[in-house]
N, CA, C and O of each residue as an XYZ file, in Angstrom:
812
protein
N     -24.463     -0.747     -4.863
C     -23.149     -1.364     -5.017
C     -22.379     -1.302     -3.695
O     -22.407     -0.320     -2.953
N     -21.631     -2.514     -3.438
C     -21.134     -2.723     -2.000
C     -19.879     -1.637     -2.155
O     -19.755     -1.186     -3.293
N     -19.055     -1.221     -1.283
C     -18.305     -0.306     -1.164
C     -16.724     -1.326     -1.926
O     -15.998     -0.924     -2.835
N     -16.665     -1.993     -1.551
C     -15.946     -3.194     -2.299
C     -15.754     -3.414     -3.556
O     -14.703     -3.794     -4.073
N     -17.145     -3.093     -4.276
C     -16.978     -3.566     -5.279
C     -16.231     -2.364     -5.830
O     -15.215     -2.580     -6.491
N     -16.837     -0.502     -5.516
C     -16.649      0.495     -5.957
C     -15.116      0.592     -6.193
O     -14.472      0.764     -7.229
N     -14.640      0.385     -4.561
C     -13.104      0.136     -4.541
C     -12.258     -0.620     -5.567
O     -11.291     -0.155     -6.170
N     -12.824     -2.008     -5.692
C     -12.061     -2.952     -6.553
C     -12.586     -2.047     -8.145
O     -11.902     -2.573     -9.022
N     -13.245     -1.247     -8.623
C     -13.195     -0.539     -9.847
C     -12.432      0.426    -10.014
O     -11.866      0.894    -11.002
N     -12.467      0.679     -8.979
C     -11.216      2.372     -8.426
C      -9.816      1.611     -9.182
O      -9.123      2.180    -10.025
N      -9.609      0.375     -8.734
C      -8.212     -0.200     -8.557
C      -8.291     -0.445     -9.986
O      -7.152     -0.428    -10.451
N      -8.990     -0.620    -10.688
C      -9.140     -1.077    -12.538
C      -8.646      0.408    -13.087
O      -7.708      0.465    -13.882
N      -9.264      1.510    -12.666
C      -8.878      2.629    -13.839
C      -7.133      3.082    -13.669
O      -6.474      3.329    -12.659
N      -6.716      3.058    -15.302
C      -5.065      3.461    -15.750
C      -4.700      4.328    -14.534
O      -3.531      4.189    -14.176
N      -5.471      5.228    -13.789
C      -4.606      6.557    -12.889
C      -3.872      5.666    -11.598
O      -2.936      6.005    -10.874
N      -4.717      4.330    -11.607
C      -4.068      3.504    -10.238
C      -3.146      2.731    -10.626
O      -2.349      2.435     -9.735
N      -2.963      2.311    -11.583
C      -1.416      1.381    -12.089
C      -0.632      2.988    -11.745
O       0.204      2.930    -10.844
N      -0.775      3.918    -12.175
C       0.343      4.715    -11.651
C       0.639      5.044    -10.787
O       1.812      5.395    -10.654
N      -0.341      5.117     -9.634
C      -0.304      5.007     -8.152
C       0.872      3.931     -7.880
O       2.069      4.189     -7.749
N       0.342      2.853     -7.835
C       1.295      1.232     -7.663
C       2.197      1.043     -8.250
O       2.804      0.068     -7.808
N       2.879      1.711     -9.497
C       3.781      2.029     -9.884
C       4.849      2.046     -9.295
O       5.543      1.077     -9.599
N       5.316      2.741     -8.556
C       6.652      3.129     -7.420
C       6.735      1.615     -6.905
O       7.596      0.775     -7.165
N       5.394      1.486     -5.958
C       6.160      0.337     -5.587
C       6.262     -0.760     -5.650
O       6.573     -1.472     -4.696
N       5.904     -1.350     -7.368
C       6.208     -2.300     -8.441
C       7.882     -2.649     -8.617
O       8.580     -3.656     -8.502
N       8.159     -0.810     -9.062
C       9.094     -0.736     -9.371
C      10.405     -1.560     -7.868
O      11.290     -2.413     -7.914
N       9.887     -0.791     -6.878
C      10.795     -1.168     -5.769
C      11.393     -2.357     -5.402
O      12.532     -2.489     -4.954
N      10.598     -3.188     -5.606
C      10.629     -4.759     -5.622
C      11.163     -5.455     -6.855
O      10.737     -5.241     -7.989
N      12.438     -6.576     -6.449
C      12.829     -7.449     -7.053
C      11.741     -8.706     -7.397
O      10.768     -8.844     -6.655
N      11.900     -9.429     -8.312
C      10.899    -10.939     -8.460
C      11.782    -11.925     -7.415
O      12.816    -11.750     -6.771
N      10.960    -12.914     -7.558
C      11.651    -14.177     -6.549
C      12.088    -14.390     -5.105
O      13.024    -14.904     -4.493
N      10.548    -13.511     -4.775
C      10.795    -13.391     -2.910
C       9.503    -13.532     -3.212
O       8.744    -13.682     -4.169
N       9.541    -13.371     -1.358
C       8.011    -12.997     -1.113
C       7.523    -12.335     -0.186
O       8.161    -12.241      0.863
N       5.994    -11.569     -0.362
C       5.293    -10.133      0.264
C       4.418    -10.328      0.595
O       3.601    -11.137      0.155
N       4.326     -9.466      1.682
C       3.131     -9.452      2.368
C       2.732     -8.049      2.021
O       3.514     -7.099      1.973
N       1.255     -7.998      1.747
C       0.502     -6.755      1.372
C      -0.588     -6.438      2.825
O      -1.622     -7.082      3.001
N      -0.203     -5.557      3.576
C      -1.107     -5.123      4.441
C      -2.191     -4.164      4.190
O      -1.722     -3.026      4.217
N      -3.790     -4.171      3.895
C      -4.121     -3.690      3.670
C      -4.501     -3.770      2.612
O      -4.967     -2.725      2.158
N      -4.503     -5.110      1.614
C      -4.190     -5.339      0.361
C      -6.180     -4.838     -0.651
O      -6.398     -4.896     -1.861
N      -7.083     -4.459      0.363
C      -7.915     -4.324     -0.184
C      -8.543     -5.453     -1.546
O      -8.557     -6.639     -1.215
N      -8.818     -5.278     -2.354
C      -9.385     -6.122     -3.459
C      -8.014     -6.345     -4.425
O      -8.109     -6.465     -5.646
N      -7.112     -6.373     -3.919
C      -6.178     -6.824     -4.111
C      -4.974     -6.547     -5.743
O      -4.118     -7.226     -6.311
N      -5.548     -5.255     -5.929
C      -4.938     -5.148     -7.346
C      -3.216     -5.085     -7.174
O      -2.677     -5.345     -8.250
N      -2.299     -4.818     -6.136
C      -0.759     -4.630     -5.842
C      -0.303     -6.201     -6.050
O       0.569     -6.434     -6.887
N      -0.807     -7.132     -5.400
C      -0.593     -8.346     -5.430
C      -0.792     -9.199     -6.812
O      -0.044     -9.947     -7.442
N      -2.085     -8.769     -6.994
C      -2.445     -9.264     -8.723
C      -1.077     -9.313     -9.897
O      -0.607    -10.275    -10.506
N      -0.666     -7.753     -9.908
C       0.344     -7.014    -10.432
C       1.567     -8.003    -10.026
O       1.852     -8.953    -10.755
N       2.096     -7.801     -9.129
C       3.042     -8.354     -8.369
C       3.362    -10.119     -8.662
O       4.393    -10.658     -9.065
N       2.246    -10.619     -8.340
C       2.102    -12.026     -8.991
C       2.655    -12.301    -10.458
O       3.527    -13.104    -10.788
N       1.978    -11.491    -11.191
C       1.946    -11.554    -12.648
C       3.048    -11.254    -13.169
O       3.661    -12.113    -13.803
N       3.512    -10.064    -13.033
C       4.785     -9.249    -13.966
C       6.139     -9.807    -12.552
O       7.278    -10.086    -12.925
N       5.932     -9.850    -11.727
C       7.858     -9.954    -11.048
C       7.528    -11.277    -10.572
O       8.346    -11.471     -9.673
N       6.772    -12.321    -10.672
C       6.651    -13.726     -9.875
C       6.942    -13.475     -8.826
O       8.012    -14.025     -8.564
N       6.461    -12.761     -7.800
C       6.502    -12.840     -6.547
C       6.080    -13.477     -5.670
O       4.954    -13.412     -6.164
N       5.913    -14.079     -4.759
C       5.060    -15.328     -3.847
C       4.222    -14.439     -3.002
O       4.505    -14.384     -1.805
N       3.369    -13.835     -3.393
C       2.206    -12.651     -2.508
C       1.290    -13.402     -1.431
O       0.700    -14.482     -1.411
N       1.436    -12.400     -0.604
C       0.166    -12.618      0.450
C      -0.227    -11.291      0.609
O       0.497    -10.302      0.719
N      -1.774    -11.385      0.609
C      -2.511     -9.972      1.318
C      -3.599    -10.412      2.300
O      -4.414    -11.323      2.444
N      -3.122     -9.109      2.997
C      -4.129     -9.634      4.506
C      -4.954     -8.048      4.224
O      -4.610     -6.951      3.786
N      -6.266     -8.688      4.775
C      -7.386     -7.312      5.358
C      -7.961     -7.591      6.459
O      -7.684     -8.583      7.134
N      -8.830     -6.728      6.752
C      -9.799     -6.617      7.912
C     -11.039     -7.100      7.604
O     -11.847     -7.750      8.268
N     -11.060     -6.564      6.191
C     -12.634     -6.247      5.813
C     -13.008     -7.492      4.465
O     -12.606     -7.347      3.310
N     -14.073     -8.998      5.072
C     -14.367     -9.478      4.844
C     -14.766     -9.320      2.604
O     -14.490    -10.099      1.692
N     -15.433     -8.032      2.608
C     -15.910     -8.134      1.615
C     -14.851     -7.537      0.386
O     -15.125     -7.332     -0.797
N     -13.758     -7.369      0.986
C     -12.800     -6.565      0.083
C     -12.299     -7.890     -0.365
O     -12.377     -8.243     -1.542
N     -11.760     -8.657      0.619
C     -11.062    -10.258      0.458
C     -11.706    -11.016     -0.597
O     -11.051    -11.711     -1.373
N     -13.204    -10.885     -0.662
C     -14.085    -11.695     -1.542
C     -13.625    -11.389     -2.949
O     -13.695    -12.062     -3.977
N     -13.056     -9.990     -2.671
C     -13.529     -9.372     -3.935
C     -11.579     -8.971     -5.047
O     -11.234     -8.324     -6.036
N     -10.906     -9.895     -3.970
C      -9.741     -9.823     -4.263
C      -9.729    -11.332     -4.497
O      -8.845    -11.704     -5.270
N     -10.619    -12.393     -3.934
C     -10.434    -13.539     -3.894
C     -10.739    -13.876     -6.036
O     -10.151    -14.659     -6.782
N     -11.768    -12.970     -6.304
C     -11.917    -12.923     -8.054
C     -10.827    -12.323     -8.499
O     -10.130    -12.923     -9.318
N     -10.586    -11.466     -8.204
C      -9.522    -10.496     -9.249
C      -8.410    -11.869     -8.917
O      -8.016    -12.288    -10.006
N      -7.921    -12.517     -7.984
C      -6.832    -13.316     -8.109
C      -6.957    -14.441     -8.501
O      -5.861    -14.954     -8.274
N      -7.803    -15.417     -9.101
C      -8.084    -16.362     -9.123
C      -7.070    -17.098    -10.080
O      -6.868    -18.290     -9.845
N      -6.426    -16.515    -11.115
C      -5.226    -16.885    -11.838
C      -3.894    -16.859    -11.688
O      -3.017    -17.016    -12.537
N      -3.808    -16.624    -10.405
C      -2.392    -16.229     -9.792
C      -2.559    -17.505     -8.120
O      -3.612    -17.850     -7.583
N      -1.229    -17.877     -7.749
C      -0.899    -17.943     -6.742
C      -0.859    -17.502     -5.814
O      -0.427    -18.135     -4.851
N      -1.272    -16.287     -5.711
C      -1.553    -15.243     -4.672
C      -2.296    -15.782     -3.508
O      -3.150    -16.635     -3.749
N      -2.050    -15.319     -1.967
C      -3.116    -15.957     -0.837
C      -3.385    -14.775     -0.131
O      -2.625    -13.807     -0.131
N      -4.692    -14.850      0.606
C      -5.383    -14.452      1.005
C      -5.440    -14.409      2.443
O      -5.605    -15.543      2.894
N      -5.357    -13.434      3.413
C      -5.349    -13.694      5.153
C      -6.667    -12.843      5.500
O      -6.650    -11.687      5.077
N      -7.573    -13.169      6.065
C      -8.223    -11.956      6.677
C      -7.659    -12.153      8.331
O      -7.526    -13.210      8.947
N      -7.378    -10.705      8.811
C      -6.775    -10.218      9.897
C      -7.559     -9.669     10.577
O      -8.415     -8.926     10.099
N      -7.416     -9.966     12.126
C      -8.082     -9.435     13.220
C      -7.936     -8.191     13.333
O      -6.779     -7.773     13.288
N      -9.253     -7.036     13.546
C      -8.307     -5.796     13.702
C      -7.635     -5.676     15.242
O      -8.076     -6.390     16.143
N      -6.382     -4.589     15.517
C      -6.019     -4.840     16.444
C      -5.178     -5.897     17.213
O      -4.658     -5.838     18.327
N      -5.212     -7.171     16.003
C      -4.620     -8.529     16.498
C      -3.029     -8.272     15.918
O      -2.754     -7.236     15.313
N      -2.318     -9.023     16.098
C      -0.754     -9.543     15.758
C      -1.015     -9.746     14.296
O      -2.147    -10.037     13.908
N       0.130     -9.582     13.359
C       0.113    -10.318     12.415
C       0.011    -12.048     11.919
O       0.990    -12.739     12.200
N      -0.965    -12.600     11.317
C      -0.917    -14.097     11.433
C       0.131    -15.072     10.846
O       0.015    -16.265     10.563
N       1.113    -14.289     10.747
C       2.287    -14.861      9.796
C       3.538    -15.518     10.775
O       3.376    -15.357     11.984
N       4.697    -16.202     10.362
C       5.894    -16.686     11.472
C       6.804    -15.462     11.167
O       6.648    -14.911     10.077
N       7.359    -15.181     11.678
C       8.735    -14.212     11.747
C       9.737    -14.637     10.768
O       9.971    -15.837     10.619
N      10.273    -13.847     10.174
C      11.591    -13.647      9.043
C      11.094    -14.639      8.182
O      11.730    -15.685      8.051
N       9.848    -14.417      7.465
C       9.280    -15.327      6.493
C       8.612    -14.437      4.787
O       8.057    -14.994      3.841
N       8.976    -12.838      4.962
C       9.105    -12.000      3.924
C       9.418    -11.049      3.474
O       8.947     -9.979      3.858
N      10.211    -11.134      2.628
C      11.428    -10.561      1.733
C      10.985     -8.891      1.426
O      11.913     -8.124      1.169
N       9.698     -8.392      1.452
C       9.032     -7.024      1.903
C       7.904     -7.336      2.207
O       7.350     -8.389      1.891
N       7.450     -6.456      2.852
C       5.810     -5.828      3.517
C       5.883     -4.397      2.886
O       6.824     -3.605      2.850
N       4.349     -4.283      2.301
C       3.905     -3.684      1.343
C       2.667     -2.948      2.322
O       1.760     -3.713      2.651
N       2.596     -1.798      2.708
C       1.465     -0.964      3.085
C       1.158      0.231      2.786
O       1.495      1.247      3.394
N       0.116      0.095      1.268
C      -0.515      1.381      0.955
C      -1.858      1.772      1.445
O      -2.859      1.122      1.746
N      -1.542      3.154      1.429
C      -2.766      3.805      1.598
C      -3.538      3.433      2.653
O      -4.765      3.481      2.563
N      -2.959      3.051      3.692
C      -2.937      2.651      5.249
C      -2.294      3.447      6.352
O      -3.046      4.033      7.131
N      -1.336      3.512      6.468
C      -0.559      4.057      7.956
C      -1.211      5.483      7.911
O      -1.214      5.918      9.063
N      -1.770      6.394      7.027
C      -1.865      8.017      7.258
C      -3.282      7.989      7.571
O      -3.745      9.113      7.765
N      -4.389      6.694      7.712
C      -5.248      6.624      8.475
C      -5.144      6.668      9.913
O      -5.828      7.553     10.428
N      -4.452      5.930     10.716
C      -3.774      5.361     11.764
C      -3.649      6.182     12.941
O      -3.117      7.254     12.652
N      -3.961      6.069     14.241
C      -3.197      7.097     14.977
C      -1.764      6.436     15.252
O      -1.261      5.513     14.611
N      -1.246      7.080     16.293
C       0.593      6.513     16.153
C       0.640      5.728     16.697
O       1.685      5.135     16.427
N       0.007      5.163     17.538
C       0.312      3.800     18.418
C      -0.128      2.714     17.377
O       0.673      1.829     17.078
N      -1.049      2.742     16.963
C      -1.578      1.850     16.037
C      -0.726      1.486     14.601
O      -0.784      0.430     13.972
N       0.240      2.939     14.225
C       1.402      2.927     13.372
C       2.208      2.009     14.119
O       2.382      0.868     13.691
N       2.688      2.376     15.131
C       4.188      1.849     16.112
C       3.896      0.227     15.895
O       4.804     -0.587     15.729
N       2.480     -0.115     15.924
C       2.640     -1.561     16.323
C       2.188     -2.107     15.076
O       2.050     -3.302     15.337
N       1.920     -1.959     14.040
C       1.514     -2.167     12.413
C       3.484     -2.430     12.035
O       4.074     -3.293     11.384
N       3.894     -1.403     12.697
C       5.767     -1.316     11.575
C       5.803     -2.845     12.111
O       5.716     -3.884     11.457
N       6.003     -2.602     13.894
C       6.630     -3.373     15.006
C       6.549     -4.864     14.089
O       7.383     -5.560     13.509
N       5.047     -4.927     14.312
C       4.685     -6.639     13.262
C       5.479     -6.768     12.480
O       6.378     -7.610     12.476
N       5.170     -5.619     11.391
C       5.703     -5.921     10.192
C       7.499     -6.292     10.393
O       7.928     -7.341      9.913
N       8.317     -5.457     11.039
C       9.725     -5.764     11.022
C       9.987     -7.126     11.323
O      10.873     -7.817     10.818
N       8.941     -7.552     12.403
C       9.170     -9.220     12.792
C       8.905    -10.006     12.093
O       9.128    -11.210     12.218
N       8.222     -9.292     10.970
C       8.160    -10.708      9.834
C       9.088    -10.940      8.673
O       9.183    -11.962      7.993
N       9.827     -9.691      8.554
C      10.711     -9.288      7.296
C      12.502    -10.591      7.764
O      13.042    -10.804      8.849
N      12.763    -11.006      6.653
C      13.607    -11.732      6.627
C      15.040    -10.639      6.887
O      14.770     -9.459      7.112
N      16.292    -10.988      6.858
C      17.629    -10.499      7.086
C      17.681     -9.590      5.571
O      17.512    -10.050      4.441
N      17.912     -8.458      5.881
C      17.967     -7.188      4.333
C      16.567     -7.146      3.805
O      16.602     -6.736      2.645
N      15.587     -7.358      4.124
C      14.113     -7.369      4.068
C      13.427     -5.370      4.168
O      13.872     -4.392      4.769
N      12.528     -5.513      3.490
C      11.895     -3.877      3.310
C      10.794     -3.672      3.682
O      10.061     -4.623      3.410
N      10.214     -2.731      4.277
C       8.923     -2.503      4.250
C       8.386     -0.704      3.655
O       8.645      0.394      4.147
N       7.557     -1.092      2.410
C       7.380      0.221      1.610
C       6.159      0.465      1.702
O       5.264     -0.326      1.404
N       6.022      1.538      2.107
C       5.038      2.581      2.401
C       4.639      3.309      1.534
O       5.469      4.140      1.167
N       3.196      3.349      0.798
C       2.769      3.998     -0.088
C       1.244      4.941      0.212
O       0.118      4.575      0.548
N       1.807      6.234     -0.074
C       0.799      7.209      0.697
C       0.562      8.322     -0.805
O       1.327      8.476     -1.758
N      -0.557      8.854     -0.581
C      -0.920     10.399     -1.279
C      -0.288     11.436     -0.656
O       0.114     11.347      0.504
N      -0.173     12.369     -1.301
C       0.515     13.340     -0.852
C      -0.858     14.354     -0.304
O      -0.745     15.307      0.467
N      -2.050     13.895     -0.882
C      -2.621     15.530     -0.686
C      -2.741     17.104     -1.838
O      -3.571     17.986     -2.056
N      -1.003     16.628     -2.444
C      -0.708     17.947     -2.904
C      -1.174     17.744     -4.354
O      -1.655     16.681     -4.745
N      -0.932     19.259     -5.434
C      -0.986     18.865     -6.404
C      -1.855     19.742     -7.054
O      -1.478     20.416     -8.012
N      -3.412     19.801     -6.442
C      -4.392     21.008     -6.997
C      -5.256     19.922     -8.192
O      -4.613     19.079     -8.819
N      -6.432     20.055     -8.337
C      -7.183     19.808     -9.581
C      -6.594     19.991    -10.525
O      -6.220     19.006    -11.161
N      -6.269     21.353    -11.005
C      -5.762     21.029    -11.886
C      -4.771     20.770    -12.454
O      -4.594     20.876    -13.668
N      -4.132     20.463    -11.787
C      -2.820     19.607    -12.547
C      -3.102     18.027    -12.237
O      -2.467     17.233    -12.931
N      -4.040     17.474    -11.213
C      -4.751     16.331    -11.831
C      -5.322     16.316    -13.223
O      -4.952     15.381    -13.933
N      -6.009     17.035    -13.643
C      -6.955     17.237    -14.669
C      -5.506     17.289    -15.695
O      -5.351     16.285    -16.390
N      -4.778     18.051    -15.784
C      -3.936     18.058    -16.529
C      -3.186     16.882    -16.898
O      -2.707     16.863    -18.032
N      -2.990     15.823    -16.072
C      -2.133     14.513    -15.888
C      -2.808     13.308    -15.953
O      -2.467     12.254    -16.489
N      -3.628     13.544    -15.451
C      -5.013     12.232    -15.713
C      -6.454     12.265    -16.365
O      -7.350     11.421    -16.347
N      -6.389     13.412    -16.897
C      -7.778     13.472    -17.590
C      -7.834     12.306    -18.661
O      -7.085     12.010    -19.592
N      -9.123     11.704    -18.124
C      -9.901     10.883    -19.715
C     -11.284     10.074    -18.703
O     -11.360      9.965    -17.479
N     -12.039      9.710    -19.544
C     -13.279      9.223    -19.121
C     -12.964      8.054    -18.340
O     -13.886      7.667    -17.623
N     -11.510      7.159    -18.283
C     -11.463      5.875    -17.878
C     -11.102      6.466    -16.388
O     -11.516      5.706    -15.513
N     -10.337      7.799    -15.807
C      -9.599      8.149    -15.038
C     -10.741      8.780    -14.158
O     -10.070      9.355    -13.301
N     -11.915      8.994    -13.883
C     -13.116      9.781    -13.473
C     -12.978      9.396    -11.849
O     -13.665     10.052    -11.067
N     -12.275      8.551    -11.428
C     -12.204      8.079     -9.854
C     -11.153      8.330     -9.267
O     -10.864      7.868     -8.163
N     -10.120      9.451    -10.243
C      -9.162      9.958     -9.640
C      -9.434     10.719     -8.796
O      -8.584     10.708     -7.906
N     -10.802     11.889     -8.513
C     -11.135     12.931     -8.390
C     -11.645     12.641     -7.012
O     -11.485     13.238     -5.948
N     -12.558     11.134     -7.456
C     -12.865     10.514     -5.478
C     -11.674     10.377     -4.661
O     -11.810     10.566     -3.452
N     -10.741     10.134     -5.034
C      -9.409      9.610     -4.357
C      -8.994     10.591     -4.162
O      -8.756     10.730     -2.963
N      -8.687     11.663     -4.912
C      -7.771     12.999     -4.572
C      -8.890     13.611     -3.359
O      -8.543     13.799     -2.193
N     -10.016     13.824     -3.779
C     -10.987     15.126     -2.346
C     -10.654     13.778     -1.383
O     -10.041     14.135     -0.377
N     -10.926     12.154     -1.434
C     -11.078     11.564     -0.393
C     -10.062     11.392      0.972
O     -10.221     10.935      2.104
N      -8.749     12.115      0.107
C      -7.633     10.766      0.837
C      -6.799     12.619      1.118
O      -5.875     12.847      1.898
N      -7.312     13.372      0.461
C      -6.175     14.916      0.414
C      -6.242     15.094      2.217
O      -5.128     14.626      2.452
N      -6.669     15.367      3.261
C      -6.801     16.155      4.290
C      -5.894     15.054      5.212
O      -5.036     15.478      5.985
N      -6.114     13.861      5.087
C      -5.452     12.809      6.027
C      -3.950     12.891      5.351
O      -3.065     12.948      6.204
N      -3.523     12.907      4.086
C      -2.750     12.950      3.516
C      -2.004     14.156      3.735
O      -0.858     13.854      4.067
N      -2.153     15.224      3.693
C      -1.480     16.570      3.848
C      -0.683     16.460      5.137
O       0.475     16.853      5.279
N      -1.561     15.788      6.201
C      -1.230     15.772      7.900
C      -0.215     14.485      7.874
O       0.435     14.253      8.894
N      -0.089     13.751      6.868
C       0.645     13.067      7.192
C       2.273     13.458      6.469
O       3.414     13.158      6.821
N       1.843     14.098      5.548
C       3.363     15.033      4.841
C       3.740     15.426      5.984
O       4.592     15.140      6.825
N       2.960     16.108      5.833
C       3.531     17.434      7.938
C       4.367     16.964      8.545
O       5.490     17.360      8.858
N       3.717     15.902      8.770
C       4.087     15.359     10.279
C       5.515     14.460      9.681
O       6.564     14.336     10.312
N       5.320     14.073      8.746
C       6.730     12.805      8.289
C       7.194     11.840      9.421
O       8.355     11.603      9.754
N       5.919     11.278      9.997
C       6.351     10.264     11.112
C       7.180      9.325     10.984
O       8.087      9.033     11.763
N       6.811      8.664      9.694
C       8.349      7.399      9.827
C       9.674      7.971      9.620
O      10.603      7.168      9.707
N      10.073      9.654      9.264
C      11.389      9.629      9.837
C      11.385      9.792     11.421
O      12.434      9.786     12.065
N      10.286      9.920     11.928
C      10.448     10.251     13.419
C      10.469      8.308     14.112
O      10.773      7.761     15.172
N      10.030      7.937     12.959
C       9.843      6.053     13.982
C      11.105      5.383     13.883
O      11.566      4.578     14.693
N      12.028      6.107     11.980
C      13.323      4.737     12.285
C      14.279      5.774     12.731
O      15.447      5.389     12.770
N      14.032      7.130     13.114
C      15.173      7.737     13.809
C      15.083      6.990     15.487
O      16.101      6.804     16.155
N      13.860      6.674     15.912
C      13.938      6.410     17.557
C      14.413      4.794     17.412
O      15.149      4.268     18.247
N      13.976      4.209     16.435
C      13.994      2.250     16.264
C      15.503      2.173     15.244
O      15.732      1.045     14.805
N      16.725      3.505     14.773
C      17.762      3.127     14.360
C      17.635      2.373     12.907
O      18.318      1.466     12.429
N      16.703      2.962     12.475
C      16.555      2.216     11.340
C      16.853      2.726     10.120
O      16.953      3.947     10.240
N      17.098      2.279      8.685
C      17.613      3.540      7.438
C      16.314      3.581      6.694
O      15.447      2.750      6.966
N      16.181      4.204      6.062
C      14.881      5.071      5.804
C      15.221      5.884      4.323
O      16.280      6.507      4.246
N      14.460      5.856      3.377
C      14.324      7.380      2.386
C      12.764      7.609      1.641
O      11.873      6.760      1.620
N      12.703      8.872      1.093
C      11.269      9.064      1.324
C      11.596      9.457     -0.287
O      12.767      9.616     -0.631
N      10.427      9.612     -1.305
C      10.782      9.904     -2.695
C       9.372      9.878     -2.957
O       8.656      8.887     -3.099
N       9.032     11.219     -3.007
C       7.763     11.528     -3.561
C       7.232     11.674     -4.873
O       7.199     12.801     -5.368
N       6.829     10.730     -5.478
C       6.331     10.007     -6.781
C       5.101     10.588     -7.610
O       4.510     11.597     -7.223
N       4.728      9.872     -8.825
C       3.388     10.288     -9.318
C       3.029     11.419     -9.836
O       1.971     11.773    -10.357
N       4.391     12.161     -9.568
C       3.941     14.021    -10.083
C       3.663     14.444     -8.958
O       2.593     15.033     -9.109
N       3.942     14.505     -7.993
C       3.748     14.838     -6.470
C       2.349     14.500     -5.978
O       2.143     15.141     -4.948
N       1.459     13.853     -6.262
C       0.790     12.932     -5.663
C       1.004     11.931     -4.731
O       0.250     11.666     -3.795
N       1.563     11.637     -4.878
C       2.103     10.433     -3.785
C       3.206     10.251     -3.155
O       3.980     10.753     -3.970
N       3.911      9.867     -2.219
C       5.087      9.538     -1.887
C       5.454      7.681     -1.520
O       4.748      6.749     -1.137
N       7.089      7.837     -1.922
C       6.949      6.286     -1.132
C       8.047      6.512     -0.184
O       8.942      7.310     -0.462
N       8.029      5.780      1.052
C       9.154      5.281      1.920
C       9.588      4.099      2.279
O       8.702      3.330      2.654
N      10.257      3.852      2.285
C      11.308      2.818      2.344
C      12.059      2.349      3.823
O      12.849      3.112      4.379
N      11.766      1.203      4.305
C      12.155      1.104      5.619
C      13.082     -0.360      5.600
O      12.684     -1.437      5.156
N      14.518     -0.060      6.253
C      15.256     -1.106      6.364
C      16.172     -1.732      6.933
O      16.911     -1.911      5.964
N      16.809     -2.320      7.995
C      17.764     -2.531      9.204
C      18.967     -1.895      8.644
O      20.003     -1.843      9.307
């Protein structure tokens, strides 16, 4: 099984609607988003469906797109594959938020600095960009306690997978260190039962 496909099943079990949760909630209907990172595309799917949002998700990785190109096929939703390293392929002040989970705490910081940089140039006047990360924290068992059931079994890849990059990125709390230097307002609200956090970035 392609790594794609594994992923786009990850994104099917109940423990990941609660992941995406927060930042469902964050977002008004009747704009439109850009999903960086959008993988097989389950944020956008969501997004499409329940708030009518006008979605776009961009990736890197050819076979994730394919595999978001099915899961969306009933929605309006579009599709970018992105150069890595390149500019964003979008015009400036053309969406209402930019959406990047489970992305920036891969990243080193330059590669953060210029991921926001894009992103701010594309966000319209009062425009957001929300950041959705793992925390790391939490322990087995109080996963086990909160998500146990046979449908939830890929919580356990995600928690050992994503915990060590995740912890370093609590630590560190770089985007208050990016909109304190770029003047920007900012709040952080760690979600999910302390699994996850979201932040919030905005002129």
């Amino acid at each position: 099984m392609k790594f794609s496909k594994f992923f786009s099943n990850i994104q099917e079990a109940p423990w990941y609607r609660s992941f995406l949760n927060p930042v469902i909630d964050a977002v008004d209907g009747n704009g439109r988003l850009l999903d960086i990172g959008t993988g097989s595309g389950k944020m956008i799917q969501i997004l499409s469906v329940e708030k009518g949002l006008k979605c776009v998700g961009g990736d890197t990785n050819a076979d994730m797109l394919a595999e978001a190109e099915t899961k969306l096929c009933n929605t309006d939703a579009k599709l970018v594959e992105i150069l890595p390293g390149a500019k964003l392929p979008f015009e400036n002040d053309s969406f209402d938020y930019v959406t990047i989970c489970s992305v920036l705490f891969l990243l080193k910081r330059e590669a953060i600095d210029d991921m926001l940089n894009d992103a701010r140039q594309l966000l319209k006047e009062g425009g957001k960009i929300i950041v959705l990360t793992p925390t790391g924290n939490g322990g087995l068992l109080k996963l086990t306690r909160r998500f146990f059931s046979l449908k939830n079994k890929s919580v356990y890849v995600w928690y050992r997978a994503t915990k060590g990059n995740a912890r370093r990125w609590m630590a560190e709390n770089y985007l208050a260190e990016y909109v304190s230097r770029e003047k920007l307002m900012y709040k952080r609200e760690v979600v999910m039962d302390g699994f996850a956090q979201i932040e919030v970035i905005w002129r």
